[in-house]
C-alpha positions as CSV (number, residue, x, y, z in Angstrom):
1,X,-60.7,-50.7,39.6
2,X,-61.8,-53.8,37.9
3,X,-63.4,-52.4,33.4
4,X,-66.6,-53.0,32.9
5,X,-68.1,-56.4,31.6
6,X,-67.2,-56.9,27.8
7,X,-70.6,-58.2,27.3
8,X,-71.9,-54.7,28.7
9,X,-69.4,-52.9,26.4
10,X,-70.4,-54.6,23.1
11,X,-73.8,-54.3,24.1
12,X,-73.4,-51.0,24.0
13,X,-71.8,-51.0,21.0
14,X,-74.0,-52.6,19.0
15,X,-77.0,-50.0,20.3
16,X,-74.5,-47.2,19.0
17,X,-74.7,-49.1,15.2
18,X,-78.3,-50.2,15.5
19,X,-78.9,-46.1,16.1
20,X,-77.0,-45.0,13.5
21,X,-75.1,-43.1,16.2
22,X,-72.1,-40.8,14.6
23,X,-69.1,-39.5,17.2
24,X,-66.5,-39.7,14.8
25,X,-64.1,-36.7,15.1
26,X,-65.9,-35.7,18.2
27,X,-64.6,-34.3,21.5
28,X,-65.9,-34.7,24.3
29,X,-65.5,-32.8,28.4
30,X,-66.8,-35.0,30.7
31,X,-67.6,-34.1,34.2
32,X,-67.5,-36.4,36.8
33,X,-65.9,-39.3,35.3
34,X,-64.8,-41.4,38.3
35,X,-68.6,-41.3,39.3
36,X,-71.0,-44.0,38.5
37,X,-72.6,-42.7,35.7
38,X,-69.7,-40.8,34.7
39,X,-67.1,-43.4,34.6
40,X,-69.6,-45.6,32.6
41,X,-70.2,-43.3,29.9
42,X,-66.5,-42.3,29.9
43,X,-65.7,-46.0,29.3
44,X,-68.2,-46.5,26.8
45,X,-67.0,-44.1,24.8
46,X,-63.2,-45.2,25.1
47,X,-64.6,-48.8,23.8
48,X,-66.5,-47.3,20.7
49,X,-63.3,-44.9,20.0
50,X,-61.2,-48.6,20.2
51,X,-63.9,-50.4,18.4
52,X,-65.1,-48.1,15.6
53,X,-61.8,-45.8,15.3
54,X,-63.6,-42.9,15.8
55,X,-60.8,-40.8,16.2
56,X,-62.2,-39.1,19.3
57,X,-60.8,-36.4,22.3
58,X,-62.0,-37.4,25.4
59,X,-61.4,-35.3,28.5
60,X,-62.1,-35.7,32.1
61,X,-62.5,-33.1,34.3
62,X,-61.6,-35.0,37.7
63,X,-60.8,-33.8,41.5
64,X,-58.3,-36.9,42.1
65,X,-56.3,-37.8,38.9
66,X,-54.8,-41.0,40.9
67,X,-58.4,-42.4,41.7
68,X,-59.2,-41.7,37.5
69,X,-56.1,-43.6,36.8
70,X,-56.7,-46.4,38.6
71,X,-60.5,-46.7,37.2
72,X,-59.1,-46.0,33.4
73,X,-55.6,-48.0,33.4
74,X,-56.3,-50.0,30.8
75,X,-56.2,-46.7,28.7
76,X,-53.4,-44.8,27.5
77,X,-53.1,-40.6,27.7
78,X,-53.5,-40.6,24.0
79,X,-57.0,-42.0,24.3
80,X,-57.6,-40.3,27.7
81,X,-56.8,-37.2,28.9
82,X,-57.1,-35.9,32.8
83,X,-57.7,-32.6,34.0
84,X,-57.6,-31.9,37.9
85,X,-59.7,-29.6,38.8
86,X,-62.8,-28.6,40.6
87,X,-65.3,-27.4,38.1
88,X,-66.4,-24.6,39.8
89,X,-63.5,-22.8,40.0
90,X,-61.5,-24.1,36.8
91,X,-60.1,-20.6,35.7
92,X,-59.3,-21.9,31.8
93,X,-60.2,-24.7,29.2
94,X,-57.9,-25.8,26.4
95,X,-59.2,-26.6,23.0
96,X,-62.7,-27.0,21.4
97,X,-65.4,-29.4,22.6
98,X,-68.1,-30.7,20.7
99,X,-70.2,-32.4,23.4
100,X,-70.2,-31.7,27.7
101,X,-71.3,-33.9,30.1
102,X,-71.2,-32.5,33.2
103,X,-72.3,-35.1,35.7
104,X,-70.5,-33.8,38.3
105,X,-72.7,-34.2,41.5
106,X,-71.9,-35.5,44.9
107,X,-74.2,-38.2,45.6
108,X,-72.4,-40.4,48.1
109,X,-71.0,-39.3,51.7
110,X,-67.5,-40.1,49.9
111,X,-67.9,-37.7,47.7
112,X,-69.7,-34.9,49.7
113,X,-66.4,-35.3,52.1
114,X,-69.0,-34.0,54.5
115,X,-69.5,-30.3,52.8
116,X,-72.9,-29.7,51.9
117,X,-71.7,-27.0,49.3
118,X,-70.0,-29.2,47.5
119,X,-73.9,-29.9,45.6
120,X,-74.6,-26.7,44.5
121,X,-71.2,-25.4,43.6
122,X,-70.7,-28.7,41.3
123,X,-73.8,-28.6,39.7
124,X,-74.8,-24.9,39.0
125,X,-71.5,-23.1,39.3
126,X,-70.1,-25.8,37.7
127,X,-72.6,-25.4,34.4
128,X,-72.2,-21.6,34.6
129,X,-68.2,-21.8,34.9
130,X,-68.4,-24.6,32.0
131,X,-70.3,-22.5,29.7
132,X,-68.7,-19.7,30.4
133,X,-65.2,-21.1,29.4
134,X,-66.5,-22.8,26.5
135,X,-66.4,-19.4,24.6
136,X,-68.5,-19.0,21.5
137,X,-67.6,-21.5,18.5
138,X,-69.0,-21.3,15.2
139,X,-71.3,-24.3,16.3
140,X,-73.0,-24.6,20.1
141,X,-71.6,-27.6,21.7
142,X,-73.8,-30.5,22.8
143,X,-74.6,-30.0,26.2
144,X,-75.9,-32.9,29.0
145,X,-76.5,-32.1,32.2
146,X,-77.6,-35.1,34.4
147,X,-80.2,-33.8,36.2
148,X,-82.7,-36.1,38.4
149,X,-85.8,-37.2,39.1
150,X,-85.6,-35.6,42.6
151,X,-86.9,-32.1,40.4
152,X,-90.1,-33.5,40.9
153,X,-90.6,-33.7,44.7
154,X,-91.8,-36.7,46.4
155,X,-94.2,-39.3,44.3
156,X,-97.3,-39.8,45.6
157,X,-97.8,-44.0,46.3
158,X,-101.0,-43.0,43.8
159,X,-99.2,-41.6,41.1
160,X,-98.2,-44.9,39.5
161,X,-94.9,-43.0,37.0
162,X,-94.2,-39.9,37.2
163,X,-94.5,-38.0,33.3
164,X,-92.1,-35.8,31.6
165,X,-94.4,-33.1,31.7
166,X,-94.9,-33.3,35.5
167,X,-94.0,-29.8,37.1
168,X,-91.2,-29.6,38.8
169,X,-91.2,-28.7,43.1
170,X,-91.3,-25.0,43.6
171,X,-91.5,-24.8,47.2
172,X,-91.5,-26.6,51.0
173,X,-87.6,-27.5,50.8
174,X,-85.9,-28.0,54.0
175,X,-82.4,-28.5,54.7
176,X,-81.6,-31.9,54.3
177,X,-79.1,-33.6,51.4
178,X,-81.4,-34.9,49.0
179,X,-83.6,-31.1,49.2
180,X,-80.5,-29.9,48.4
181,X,-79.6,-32.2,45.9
182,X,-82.8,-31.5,44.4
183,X,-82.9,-27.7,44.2
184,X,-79.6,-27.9,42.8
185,X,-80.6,-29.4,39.5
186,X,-83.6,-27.6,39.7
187,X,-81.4,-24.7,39.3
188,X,-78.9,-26.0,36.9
189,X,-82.0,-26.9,34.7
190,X,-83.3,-23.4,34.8
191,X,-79.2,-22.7,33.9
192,X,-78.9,-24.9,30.6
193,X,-82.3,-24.1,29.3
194,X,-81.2,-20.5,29.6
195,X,-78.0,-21.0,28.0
196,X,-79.6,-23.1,25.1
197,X,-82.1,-20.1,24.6
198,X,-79.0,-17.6,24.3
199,X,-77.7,-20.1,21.7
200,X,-74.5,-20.7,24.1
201,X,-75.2,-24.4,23.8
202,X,-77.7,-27.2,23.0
203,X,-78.6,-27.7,26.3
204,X,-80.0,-31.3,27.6
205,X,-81.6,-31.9,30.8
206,X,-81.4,-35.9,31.1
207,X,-83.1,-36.3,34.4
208,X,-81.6,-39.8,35.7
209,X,-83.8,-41.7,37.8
210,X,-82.2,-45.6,39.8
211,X,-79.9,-47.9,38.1
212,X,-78.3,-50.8,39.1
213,X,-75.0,-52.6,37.7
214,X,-70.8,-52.5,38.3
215,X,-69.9,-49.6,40.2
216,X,-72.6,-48.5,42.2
217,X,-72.2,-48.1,45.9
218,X,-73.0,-51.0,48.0
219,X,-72.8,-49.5,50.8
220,X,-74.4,-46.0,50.1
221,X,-78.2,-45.0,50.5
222,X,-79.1,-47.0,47.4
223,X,-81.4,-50.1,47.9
224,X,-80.2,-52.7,45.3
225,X,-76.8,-52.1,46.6
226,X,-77.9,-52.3,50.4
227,X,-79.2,-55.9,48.8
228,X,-76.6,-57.1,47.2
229,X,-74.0,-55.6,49.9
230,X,-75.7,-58.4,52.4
231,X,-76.5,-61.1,50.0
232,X,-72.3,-60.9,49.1
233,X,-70.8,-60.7,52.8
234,X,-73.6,-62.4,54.9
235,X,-75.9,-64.0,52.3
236,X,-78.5,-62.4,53.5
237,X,-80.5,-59.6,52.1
238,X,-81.8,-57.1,54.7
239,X,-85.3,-55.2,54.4
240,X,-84.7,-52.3,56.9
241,X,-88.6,-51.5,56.4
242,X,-91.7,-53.6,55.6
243,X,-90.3,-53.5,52.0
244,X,-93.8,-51.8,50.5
245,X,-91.9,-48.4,48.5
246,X,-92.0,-48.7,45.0
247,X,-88.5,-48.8,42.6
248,X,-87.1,-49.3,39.3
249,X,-83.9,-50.0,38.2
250,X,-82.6,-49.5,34.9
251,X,-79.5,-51.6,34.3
252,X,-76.3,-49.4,34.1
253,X,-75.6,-50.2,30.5
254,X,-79.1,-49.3,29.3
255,X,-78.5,-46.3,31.2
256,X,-75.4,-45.8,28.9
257,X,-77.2,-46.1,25.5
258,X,-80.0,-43.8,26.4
259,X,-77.2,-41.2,27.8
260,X,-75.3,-42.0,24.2
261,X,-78.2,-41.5,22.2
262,X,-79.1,-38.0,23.5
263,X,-75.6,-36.8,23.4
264,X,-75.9,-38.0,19.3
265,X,-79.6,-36.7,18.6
266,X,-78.2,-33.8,20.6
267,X,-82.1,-32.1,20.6
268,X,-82.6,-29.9,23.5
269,X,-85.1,-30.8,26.7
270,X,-85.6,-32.4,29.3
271,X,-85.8,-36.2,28.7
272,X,-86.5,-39.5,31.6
273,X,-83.6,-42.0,31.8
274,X,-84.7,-44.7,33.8
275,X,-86.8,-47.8,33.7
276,X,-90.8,-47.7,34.2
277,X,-91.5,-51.4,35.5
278,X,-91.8,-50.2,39.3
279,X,-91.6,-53.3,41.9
280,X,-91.5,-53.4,45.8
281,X,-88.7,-53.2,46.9
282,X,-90.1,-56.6,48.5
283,X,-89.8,-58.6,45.5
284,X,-86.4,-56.7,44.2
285,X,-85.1,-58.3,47.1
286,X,-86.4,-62.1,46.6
287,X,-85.1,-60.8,43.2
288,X,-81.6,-60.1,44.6
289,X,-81.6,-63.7,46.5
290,X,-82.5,-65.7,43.9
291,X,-79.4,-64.5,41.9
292,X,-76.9,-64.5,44.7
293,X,-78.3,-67.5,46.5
294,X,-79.1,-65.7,50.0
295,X,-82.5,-65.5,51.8
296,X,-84.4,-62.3,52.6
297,X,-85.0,-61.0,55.8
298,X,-87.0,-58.5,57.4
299,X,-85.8,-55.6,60.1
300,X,-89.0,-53.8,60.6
301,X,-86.8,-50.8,62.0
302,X,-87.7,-48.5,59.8
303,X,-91.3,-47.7,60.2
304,X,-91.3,-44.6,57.8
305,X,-94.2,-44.6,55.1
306,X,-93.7,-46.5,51.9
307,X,-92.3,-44.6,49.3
308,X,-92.4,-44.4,45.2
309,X,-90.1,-43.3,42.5
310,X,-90.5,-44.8,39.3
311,X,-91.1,-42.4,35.7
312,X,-92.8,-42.8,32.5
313,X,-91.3,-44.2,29.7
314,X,-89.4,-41.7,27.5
315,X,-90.2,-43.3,24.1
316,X,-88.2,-40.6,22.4
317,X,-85.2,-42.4,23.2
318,X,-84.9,-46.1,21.9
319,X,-84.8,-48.8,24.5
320,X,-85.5,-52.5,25.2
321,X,-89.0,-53.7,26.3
322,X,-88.8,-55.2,29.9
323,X,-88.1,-58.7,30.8
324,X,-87.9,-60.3,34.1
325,X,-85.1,-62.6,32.6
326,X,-83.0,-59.7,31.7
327,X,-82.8,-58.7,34.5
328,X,-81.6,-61.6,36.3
329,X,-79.2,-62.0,33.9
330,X,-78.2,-58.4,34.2
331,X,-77.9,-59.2,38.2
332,X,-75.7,-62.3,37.2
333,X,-73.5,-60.0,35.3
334,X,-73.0,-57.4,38.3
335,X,-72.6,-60.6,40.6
336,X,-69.4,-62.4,39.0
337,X,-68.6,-58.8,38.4
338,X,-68.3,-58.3,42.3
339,X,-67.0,-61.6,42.5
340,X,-64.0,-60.5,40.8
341,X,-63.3,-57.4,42.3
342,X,-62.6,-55.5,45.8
343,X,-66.0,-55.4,47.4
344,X,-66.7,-51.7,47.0
């Protein structure tokens, strides 16, 4: 698989300086590396380690070593070391860890592999089994879970961003993936808070909320890749709705500094990482076409009522006021990134 965008990388890079960010001599377990937001971080960090000499460990807990090769073969084993196992039932850990982040989720039909248990026993068993291993240090490691939005239930269309100090859904759960998704990480919360109160770690709850940039599914349940899937192969971008529901995105390499910076500060919580300039997902799409020169059409099939998903602003972490410019050019940047690579 195609590295990220250099520009993304020393963007990146300069937020680590700018935040007076300190990894060096750090090690790092990471969870669900070959994963969107996983493999981002994990690449992030193998820049600054290149970039800064940092003299980092990084280690990546994968299911498929060959898929993590491919995505990391511009990096050597010295700088990168692979694990294969499934978190839940890893039965030992070698060496010390300063910081974990456990991202390991399904979230796509590819990685479900069509068992539903797969959520829960990734996310909670997987936290339990991590901190469990981890032993008792001298110091607690730094521990991030990335948790979701989802926590919160569905957002009401007159609820215009959802706060930090929203309660999270306690009840009316039915069966389907994204309940299940959802309870999970309600759970694993309630898990790392727990652990952070018996001083086992420093326990983070990042609660990620819609992204867009390199590496996210195109053809997955996510609506800026549905658009730029069409506006690629057909040049056209397809509304399947009447394009009303309300989404941000927060480009992928914000995502990483925010994710960065709470993994430095290391302060326990629950934080937001996402952007709070909600659009329809109307004008997202004209967005989408303007960038990638296709033209927006509409499906009406779906006739299910608008939806909304968009959080408050988490000013404890330090992040770039919105433009409309940036992202366009953020959307140029994931285009000639496509453009360049397999079609996912």
């Amino acid at each position: 698989m195609k590295t990220l965008p250099i520009q993304d990388l020393e963007r990146i890079a300069g937020y680590y300086q700018a935040n007076h960010m300190d990894f060096v001599g750090a090690s790092f377990l990471i969870t669900g590396g070959t994963g969107f937001v996983g493999s981002w971080l994990t690449e992030a960090l193998l820049y600054l380690n290149r970039e800064f000499e940092l003299g980092l460990k990084i280690t990546c807990l994968v299911r498929d070593i060959s898929k993590a090769e491919k995505i990391f073969a511009k990096y050597s084993p010295r700088e990168l070391n692979f694990v294969e196992a499934d978190v839940a039932w890893l039965t030992e850990l070698t060496g010390s860890y300063s910081h974990v982040f456990h991202a390991a989720t399904p979230t796509t039909d590819r990685s479900l592999k069509g068992d539903l248990g797969n959520i829960r026993a990734s996310s909670v068993l997987g936290a339990s089994n991590l901190v469990g291993l981890l032993g008792e240090g001298s110091k607690p490691p730094i521990f991030l879970h990335t948790s979701s939005g989802a926590v919160y239930g569905p957002q009401s269309m007159d609820l215009e961003k959802l706060s930090i100090s929203t309660p999270v859904r306690t009840s009316s759960f039915s069966d389907s993936i994204s309940d299940l998704y959802a309870r999970s990480k309600i759970e694993t919360e309630k898990y790392v808070n727990e652990a952070d109160s018996q001083s086992k770690i420093l326990g983070i709850n990042a609660r990620l909320f819609a992204f867009m940039g390199p590496r996210l599914p195109l053809d997955q349940h996510f609506a800026i890749g549905n658009f730029i899937s069409g506006a690629v192969t057909d040049k056209i971008v397809m509304i399947k709705g009447d394009g009303k529901s309300v989404r941000s995105y927060l480009y992928a390499a914000e995502m990483t500094c925010h994710l960065l910076f709470l993994l430095s500060a290391g302060i326990p919580g629950e934080f937001h990482v996402g952007s709070d300039n909600g659009f329809e997902l109307s004008r997202w799409a004209q967005i989408v076409a303007e960038v990638f020169g296709a033209e927006v059409r509409f499906l009406n099939e779906d006739t299910s009522p608008a939806t909304r998903y968009v959080p408050e602003r988490d000013f404890r972490i330090p992040q770039l006021e919105y433009s409309h410019s940036r992202d366009l050019e953020n959307l140029a940047r994931w285009r000639d990134w496509i453009a360049q690579s397999e079609l996912p």
